[in-house]
C-alpha positions in Angstrom: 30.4 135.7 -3.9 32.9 134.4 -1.1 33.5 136.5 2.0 37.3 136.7 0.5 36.0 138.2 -3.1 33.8 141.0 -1.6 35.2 144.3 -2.2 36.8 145.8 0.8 35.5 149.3 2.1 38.4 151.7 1.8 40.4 153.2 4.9 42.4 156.2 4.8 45.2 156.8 6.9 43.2 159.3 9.1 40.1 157.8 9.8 38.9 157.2 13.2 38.9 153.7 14.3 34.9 154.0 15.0 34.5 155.0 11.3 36.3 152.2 9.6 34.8 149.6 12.0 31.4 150.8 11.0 32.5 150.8 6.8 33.4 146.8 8.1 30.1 146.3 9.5 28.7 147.7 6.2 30.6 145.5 3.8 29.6 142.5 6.1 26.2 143.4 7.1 24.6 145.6 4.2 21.3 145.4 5.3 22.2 147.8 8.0 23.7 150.1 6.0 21.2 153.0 6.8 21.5 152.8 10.4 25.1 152.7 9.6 25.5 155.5 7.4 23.7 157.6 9.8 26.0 156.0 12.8 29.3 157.4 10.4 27.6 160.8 9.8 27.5 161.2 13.8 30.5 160.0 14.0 32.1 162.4 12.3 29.7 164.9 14.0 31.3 164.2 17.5 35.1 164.1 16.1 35.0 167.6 14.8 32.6 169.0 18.1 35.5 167.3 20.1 37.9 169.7 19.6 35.9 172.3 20.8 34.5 170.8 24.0 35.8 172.2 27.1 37.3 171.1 30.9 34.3 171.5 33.6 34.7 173.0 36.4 35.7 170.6 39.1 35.7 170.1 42.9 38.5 169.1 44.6 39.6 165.5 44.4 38.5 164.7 47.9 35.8 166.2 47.6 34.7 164.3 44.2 35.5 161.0 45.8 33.3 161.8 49.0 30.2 162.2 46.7 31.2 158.9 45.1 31.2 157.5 48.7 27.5 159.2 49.7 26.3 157.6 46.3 26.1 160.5 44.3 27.2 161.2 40.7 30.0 163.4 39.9 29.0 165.9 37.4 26.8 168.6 38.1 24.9 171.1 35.6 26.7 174.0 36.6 30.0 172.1 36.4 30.2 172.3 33.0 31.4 175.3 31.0 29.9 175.4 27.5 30.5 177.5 24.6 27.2 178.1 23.4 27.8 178.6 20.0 29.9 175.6 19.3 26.7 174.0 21.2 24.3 175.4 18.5 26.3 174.0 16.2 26.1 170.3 17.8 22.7 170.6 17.8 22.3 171.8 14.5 24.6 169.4 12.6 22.8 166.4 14.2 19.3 167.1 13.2 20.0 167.8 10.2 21.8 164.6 10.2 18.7 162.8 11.6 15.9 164.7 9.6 18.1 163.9 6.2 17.3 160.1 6.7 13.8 160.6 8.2 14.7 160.1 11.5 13.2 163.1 13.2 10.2 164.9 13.4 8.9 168.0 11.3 8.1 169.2 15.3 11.5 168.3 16.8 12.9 169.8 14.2 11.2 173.2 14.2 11.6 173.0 18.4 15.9 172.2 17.5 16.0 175.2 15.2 14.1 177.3 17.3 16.2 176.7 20.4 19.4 176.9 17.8 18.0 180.4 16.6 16.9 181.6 20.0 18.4 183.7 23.3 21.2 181.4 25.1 18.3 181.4 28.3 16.1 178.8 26.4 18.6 177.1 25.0 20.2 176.9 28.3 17.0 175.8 29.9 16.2 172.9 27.6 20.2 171.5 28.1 19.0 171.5 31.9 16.1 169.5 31.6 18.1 167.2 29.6 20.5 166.5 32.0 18.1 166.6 34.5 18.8 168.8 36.7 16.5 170.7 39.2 15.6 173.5 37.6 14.0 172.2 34.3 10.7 172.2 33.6 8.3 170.0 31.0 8.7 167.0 29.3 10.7 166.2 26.4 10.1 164.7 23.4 12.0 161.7 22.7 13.1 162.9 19.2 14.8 165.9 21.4 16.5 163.9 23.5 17.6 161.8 21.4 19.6 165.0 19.4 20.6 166.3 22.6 22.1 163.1 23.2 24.2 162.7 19.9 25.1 166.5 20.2 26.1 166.8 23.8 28.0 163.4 23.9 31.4 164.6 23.2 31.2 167.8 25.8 29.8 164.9 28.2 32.7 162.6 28.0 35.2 164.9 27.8 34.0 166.1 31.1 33.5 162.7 32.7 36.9 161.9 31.6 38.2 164.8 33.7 36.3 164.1 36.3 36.6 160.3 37.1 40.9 160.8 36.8 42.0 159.5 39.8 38.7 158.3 41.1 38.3 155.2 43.0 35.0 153.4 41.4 34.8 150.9 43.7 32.7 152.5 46.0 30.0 153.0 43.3 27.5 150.7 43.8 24.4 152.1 41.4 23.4 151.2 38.1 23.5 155.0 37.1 26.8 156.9 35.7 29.1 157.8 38.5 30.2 160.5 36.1 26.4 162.5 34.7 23.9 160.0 36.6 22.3 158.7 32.9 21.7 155.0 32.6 23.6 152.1 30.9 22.8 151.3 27.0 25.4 148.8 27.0 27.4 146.2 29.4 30.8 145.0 28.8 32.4 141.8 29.8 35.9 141.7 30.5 38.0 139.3 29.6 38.5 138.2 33.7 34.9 137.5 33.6 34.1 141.0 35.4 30.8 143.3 34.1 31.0 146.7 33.5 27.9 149.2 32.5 28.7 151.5 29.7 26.6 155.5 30.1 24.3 155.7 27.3 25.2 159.9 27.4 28.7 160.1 28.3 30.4 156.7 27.3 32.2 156.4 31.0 32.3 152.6 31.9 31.8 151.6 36.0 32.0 148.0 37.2 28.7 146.1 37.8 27.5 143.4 39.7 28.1 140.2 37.8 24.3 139.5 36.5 22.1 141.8 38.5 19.4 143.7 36.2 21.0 146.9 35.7 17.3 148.5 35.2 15.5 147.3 38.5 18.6 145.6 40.5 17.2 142.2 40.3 19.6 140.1 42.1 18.2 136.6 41.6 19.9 134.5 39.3 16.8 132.2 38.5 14.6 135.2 37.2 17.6 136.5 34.9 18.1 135.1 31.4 21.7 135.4 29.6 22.1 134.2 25.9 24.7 135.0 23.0 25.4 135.6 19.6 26.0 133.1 17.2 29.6 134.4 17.1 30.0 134.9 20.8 31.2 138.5 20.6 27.3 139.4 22.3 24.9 138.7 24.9 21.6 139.5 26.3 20.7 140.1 29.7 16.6 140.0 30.4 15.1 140.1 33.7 11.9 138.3 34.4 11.3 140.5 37.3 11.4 144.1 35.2 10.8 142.4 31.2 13.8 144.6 30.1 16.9 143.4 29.0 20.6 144.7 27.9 23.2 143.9 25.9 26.8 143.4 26.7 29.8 142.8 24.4 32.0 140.2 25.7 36.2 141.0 25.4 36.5 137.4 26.3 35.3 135.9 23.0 35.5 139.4 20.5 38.5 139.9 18.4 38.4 144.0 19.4 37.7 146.2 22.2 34.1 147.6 22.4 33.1 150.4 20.4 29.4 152.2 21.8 28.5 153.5 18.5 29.9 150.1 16.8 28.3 147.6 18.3 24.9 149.6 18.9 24.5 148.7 15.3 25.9 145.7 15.0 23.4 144.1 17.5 20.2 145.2 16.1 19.1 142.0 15.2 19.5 140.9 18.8 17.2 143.8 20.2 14.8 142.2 17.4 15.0 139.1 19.4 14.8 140.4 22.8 11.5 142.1 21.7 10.2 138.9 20.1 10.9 137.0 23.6 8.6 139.8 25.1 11.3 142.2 26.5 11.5 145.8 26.0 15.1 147.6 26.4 
């Protein structure tokens, strides 16, 4: 059957951009279609928590631009002012979403619905660690944090949105979120040539240097390997120094902007062949 016979997925007038990119991806890539079904199922997870997520607390402008200045990130854990119950439900929505396709861990899931269940205190405690912030204690699992961060990804951009406005980013220099402090899952490459990091937590986006290993700030050109997609719209960048790599989607060659929970999917098959080469992300 010719690209131009397949069915087309169906698009309502409502649906969120991210959704019907992913039902694309589907109809062109059906071998992914668990990862993403699960991808539209948290999707629709983070549209309806959205809503709900409220304004931190902030600093005063100056005051958030001198900490950009001194090198540290924005956001702090007590900046942010959650409804706990409208948390809970985060939480609980997205491991059920995970555990329905196998994805989490009879544990993890007991520990979720426990802290769901629980006194505000624990729960509290557990968001702490997560974010990292001084207080926590313990180790997490990697199921957990991989719920808290599906669940706590709209609060977290809502609040890095409101504090970044107005923000000069050129004075960050650090591969870590100038919002939350998390690291980079994703670079983009604008179309003037110019890298940016995507935050793996809070989606904010911070300019980069041009090829420098965003995981151990490798600088030199000769250890760092960059190669693309058949279609252009990707790339890789390893580091001989470290052995990790990341991917970036390039604006200059794409026929969209960059969608996070898009193109996480869609480049699958090049994490496969980053890992063949011997790196790890």
């Amino acid at each position: 059957m010719s690209a131009e016979s397949q069915p087309q997925p169906q698009r309502t007038a409502t649906e969120p951009p991210v959704v019907a990119a992913l039902k694309e991806l589907r109809a062109a890539q059906p071998d992914l279609a668990p990862a993403i079904d699960l991808q539209i199922e948290l999707a629709q997870i983070t549209r309806r928590v959205s809503a709900r997520a409220p304004l931190p607390a902030l600093a005063a402008h100056d005051d958030r631009q001198a900490r950009l200045s001194q090198g540290r990130h924005v956001l702090a854990f007590p900046d942010f002012r959650f409804e706990w119950s409208d948390v809970r439900l985060a939480l609980r929505e997205v491991a059920r979403a995970l555990e329905a396709v196998g994805a989490l861990s009879r544990d993890d899931l007991s520990a979720i619905s426990a802290l769901v269940r629980g006194e505000t205190p624990a729960l509290e405690r557990c968001l702490r660690r997560w974010f990292g912030g001084e207080n926590g204690e313990g180790e997490m699992s990697e199921g957990l944090v991989e719920v808290f961060d599906a669940a706590m990804r709209p609060f977290m951009a809502r609040a890095a949105s409101a504090a970044l406005t107005g923000l000069d980013l050129a004075a960050w220099q650090r591969t870590i979120c100038p919002a939350c402090g998390a690291d980079p899952d994703f670079a983009v490459v604008a179309r003037d040539g110019r890298r940016h990091l995507s935050c793996h937590r809070c989606r904010t986006q911070w300019p980069s240097h041009a090829w420098a290993c965003p995981r151990c700030e490798n600088a030199d050109q000769q250890t760092i390997s960059s190669f693309a997609s058949r279609d252009g719209f990707y790339r890789i960048y390893a580091c001989g120094k470290c052995g990790r790599y990341l991917k970036a989607f390039d604006c200059r060659t794409a026929t969209r902007p960059f969608l996070a929970e898009v193109d996480l999917i869609a480049t699958l098959p090049l994490d496969a062949a980053a890992i063949g080469k011997g790196f790890s992300g």
